[in-house]
C-alpha positions in Angstrom: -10.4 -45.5 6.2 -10.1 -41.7 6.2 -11.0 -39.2 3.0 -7.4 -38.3 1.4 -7.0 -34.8 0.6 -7.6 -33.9 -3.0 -4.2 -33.4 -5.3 -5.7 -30.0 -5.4 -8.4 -27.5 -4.9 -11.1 -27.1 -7.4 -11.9 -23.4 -8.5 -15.1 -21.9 -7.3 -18.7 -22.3 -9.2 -18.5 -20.5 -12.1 -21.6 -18.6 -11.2 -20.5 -16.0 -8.0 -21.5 -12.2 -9.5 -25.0 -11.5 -8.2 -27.6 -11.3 -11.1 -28.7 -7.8 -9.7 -27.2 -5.0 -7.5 -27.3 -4.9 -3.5 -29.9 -2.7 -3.2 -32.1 -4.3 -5.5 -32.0 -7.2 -3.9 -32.2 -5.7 -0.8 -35.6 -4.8 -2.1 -37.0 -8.3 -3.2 -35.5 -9.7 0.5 -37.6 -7.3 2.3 -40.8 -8.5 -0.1 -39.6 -12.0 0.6 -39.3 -12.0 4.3 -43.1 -10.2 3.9 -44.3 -13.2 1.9 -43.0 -15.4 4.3 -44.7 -13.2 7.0 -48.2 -13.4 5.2 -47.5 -17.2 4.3 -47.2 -18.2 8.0 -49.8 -15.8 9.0 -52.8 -17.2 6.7 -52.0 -20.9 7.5 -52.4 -20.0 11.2 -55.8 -17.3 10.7 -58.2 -19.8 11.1 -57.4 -20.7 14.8 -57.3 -17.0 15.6 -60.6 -16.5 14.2 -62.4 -19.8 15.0 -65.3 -18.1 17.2 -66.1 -15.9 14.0 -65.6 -18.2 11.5 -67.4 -20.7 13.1 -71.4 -18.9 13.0 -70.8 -16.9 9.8 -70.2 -20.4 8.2 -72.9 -22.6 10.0 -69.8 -24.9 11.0 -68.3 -26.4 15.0 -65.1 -25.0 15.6 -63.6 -28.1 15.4 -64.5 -28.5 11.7 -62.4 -24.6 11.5 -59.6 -25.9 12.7 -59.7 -28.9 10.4 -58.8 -25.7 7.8 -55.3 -25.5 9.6 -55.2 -29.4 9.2 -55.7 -29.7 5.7 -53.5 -27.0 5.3 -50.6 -28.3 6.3 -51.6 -31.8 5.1 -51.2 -30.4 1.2 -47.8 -28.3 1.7 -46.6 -31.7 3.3 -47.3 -33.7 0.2 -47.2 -31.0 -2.8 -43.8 -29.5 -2.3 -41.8 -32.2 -4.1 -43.6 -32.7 -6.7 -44.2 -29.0 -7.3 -40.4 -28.5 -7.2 -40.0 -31.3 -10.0 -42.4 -30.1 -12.3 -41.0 -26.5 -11.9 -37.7 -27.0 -11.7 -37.0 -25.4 -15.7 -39.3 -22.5 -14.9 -37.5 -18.9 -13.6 -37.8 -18.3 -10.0 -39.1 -14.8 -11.4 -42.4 -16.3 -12.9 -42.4 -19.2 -9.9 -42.5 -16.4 -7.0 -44.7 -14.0 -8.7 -47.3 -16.6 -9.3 -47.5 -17.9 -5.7 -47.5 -14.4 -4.1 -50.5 -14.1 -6.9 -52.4 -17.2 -6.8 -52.1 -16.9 -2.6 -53.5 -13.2 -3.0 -56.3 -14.2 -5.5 -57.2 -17.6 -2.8 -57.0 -15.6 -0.2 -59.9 -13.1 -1.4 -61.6 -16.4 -2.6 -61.9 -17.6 0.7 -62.8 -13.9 2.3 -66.0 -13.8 -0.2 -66.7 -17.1 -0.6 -70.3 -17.9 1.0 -70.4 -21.3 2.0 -67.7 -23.3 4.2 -66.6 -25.9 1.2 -65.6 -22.9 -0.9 -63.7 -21.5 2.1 -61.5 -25.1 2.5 -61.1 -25.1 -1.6 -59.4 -21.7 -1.5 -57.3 -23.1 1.7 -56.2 -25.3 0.0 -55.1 -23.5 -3.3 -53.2 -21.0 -1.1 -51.4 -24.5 1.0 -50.3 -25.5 -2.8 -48.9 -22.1 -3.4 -47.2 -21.9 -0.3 -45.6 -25.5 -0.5 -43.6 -24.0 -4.0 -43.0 -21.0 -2.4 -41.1 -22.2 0.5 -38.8 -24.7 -1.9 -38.2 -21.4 -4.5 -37.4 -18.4 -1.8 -34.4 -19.8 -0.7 -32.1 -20.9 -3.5 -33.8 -17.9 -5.6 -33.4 -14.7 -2.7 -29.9 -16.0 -1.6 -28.9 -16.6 -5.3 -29.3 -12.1 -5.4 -26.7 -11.7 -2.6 -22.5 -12.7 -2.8 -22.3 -16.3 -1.5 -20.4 -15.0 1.7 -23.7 -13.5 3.2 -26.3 -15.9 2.1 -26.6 -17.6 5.3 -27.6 -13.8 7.0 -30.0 -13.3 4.0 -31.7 -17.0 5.2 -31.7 -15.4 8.6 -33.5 -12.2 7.3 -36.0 -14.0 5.6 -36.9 -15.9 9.1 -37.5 -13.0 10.6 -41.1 -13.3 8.3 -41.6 -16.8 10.8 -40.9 -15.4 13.7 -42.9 -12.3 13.4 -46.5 -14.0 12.1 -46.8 -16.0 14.9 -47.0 -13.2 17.4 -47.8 -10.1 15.1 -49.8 -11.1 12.3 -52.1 -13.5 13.7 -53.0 -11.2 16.8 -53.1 -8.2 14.2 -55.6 -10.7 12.1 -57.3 -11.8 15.2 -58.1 -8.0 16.5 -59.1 -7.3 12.7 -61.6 -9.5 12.4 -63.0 -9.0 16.1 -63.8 -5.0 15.1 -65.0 -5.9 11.8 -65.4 -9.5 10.2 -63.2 -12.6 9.9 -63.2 -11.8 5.8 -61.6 -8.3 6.1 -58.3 -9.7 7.4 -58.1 -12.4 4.7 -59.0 -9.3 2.5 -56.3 -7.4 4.4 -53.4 -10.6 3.6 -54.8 -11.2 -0.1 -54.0 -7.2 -0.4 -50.2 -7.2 0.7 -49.9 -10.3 -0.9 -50.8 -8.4 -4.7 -47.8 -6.5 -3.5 -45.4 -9.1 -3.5 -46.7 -9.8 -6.5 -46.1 -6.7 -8.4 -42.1 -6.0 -6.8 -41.7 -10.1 -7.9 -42.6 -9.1 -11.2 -40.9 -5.9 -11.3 -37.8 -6.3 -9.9 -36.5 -10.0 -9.9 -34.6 -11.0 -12.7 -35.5 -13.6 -15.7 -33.1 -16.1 -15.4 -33.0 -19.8 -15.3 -32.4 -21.7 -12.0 -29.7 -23.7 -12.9 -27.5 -20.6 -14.1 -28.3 -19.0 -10.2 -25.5 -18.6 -7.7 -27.4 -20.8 -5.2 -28.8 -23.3 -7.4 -26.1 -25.4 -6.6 -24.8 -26.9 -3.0 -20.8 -26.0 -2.5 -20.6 -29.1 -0.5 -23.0 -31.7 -2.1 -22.9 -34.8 0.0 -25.8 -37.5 0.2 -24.6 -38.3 3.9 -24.8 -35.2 4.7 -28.1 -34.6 3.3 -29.2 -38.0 4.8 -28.4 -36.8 8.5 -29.6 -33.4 7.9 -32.5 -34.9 6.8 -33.2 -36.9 10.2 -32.2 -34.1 12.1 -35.1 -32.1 10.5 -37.8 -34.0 11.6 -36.8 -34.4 15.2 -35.7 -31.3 16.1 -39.6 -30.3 14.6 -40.9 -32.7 16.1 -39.6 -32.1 19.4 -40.5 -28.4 19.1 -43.7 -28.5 18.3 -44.2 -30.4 21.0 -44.2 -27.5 23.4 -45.2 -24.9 20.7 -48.7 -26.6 20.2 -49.1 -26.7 24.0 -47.5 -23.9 25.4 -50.1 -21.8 26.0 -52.2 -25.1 27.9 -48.5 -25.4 29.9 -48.4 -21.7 31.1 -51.8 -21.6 32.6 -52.1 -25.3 34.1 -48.5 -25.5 35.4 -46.9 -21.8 35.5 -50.5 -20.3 37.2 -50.6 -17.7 34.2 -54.2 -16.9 33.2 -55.8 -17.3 29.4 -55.3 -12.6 30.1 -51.8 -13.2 30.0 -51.1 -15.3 27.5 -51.2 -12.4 24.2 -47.9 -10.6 26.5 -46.0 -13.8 27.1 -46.6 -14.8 23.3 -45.5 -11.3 22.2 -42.3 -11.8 24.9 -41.7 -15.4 22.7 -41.7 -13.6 19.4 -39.6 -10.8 20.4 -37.3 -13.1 21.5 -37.4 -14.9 17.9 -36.4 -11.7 16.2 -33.3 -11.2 18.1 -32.2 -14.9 17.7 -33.3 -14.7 13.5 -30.5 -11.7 13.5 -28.1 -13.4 16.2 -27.6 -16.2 13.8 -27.2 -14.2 11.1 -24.6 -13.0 12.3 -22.2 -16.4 12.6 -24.1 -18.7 10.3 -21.7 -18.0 7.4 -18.6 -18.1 9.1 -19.7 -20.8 11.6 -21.6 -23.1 10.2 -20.8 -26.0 11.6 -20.9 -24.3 15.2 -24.2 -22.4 14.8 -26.1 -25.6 14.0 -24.6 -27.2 17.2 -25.2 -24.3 19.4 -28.5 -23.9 18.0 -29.8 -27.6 18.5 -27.9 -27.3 22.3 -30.6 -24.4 23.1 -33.7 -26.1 21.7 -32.5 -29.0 24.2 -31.6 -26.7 27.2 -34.9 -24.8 27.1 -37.8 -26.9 27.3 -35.9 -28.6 30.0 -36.0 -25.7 31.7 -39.5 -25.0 31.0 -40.0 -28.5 33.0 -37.2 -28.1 35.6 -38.7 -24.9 36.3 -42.0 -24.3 35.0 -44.0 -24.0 38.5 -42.4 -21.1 39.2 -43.8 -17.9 37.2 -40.6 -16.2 36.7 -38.7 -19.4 35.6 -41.6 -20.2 33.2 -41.3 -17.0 31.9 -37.3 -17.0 31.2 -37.4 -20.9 29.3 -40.3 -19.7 27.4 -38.3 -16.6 26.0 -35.0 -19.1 25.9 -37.3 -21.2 23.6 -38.1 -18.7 21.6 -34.5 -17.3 20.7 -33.3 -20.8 20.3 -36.4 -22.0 17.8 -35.9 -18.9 15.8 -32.4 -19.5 14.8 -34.1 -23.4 13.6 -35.3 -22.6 10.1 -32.4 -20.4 8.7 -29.9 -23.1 10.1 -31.4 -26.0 8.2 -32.2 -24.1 5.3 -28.5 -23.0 5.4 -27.4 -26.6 5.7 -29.1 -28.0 3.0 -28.1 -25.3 0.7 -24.7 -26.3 1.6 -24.7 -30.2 1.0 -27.7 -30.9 -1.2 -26.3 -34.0 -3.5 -28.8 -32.5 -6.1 -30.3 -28.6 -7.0 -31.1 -27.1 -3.9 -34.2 -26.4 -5.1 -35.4 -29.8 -4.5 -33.1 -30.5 -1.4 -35.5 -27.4 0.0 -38.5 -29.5 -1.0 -37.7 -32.6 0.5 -36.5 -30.9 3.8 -40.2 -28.8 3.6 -41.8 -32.0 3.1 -40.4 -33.4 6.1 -40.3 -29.9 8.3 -44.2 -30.2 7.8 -43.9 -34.0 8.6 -42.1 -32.8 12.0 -45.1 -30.4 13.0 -47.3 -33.3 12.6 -45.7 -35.4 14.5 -44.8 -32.9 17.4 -48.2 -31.7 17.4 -49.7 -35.7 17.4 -47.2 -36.6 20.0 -47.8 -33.4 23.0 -51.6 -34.6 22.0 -50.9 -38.0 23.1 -49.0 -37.1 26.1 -51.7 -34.6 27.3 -54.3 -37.3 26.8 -52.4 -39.6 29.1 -50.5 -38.3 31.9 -51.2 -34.6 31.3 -49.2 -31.8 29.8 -46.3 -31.5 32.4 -44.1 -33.6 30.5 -44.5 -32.6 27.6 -41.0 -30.1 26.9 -39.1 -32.7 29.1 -40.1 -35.5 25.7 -39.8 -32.8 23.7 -36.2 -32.3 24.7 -35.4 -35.6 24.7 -36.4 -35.6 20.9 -34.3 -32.6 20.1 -31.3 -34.1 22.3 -31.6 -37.2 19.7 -31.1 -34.7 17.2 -28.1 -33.6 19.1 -26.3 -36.8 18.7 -27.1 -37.2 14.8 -25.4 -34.1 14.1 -22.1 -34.8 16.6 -22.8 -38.3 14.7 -22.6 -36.6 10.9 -19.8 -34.4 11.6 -17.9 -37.5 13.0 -18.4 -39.6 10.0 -18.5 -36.9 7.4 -15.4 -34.4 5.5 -15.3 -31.5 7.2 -17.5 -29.1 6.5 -16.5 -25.2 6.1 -18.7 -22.2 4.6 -20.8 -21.7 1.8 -18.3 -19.8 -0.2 -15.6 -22.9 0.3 -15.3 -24.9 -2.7 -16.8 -28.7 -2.2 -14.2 -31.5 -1.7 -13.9 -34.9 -4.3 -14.6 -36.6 -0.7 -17.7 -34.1 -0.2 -18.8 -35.1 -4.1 -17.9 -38.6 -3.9 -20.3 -39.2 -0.6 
């Protein structure tokens, strides 16, 4: 039985006028996309500066990197419940105080003297970050008309893209000329600043009257596939991502010299593919989610059909980083457009899972590497994303059709 056309269209959400002018917002995205930057940067620090964390704290290495794990363990499990209890509370006062709380963690941990006060503050700044990430979206977009707020999403990962490959080599390099706890000083510095243009320029208003508070297209379906999709397209990324670097030495010949160029070659390649997105996402958005999920499947294949030879190696690995780029604004964009409930807690349940995704990637390329080696691992990893493939072919078979954010929501789109 097919969805009959409504007798007619409903009128747009009432809410469209921006709360603040262009420019101004223009200002709060560019603090955004740096909290975003910092964010991603301090949950990663730790495995930049194991071999200086390590003696100054009388701990192995191993028990370092457990401050990455524990990490990601709490923005897995606090980000819905922080969404709930928040969920009255201006984006304003929600954003300031986790750019604040991360900055004042973040110095906790860079003068803290013993190794348990170190994982404490971790974790402090994994709980601000896990209401960050479900706030940013619905609360930056909300600033911009609703015709461009799939290009502000794609601004805002342009903070991803670059941590990986700028901040955590810029922390690394830091803390080799002076000590591990002047870049965690450095992040808890720039983070005050977010801080400060938070509380200076957002405005005081409550979620529910924001222009992106709201989905245009809410649809549990939807949301259900979308949902799927999340955790094996992560999962089949971070497959490779976690064991990249092991791939381009043991299979491509690279040496451990190399790998700081070929990373930065990955990243750069991530910043183009943040702004190529944001170029179609709002017009396209069906399309771009396709044609992004088609890449993530076409590149670690190459990167296994090709990875022997130096030159092919080199070309997936910048493929795979264009294509995973465009990954976060496309499924933050997708549930902003079909989240059956505020899209603040649609962006909390698809963090939630996101981080559920990185786990499982990462456990999974572990496994493999433990038992036939790590030459497999982006063929698996592609066969997760292609999986992801079919789900969304699957939803937009058996769902209403689906047109841009600034598209009113049909009764079959509500009625799903």
């Amino acid at each position: 039985m097919t969805d009959a056309p409504p007798p007619s269209r409903p009128s747009l959400p009432a809410v469209t006028v921006p709360p603040v002018d262009e420019r101004r917002a223009t200002i709060i995205l560019v603090a955004m996309a740096l909290s975003t930057f910092l964010f991603v940067t301090v949950e990663s620090l730790p495995s930049g500066l194991l071999t200086l964390m390590a003696p100054d704290l009388a701990r192995s290495t191993s028990e370092i990197g457990l401050l990455v794990t524990g990490y990601a363990l709490v923005v897995l499990v606090a980000s819905v419940p922080l969404a709930h209890w928040t969920r009255a509370v201006p984006r304003r006062w929600v954003l300031s105080a986790c750019a604040g709380l991360a900055a004042v963690s973040t110095l906790w941990a860079a003068i803290a003297p013993s190794y348990e006060q170190v994982l404490t503050a971790r974790l402090v700044t994994a709980a601000a970050q896990a209401l960050f990430w479900v706030a940013v979206v619905p609360a930056t977009t909300g600033l911009f008309r609703p015709i461009v707020r799939g290009k502000v999403m794609a601004r805002l990962a342009i903070g991803n893209s670059l941590a990986p490959v700028l901040g955590v080599p810029a922390g690394t390099w830091l803390g080799e000329h002076t000590s591990w706890r002047w870049t965690f000083l450095a992040v808890a510095a720039l983070s005050l600043v977010v801080t400060v243009v938070v509380l200076m320029l957002f405005p005081t208003i409550p979620p529910a009257s924001g222009g992106a508070s709201t989905a245009p297209h809410p649809s549990t379906r939807r949301f259900g596939f979308q949902m799927v999709t999340t955790v094996l397209v992560v999962t089949g990324a971070f497959g490779v991502i976690t064991f990249v670097t092991q791939y381009l030495i043991d299979v491509a010949g690279f040496a451990q010299a190399d790998m700081p160029r070929l990373l930065l070659l990955q990243g750069a390649a991530g910043v183009v593919g943040a702004v190529v997105v944001g170029r179609f996402i709002d017009s396209r958005p069906v399309g771009v989610l396709v044609a992004a999920t088609v890449l993530l499947v076409v590149a670690p294949t190459s990167m296994w059909a090709v990875g022997e030879n130096p030159v092919g190696a080199v070309a997936s690995l910048a493929l795979f980083g264009f294509a995973f780029s465009t990954v976060p604004p496309v499924l933050s964009h997708r549930v902003m457009l079909v989240a059956p409930r505020s899209t603040t807690m649609g962006m909390a349940v698809s963090s939630s899972l996101f981080n559920l995704g990185i786990a499982a990637g990462s456990g999974l390329g572990a496994a493999l590497v433990a038992a036939v080696g790590v030459r497999p691992v982006p063929l698996v990893s592609a066969g997760m994303v292609l999986l992801a493939l079919l789900l969304v072919l699957a939803e937009e078979r058996f769902s209403p059709p689906l047109t841009g954010v600034v598209a009113p929501a049909t009764a079959a789109d509500r009625s799903s």
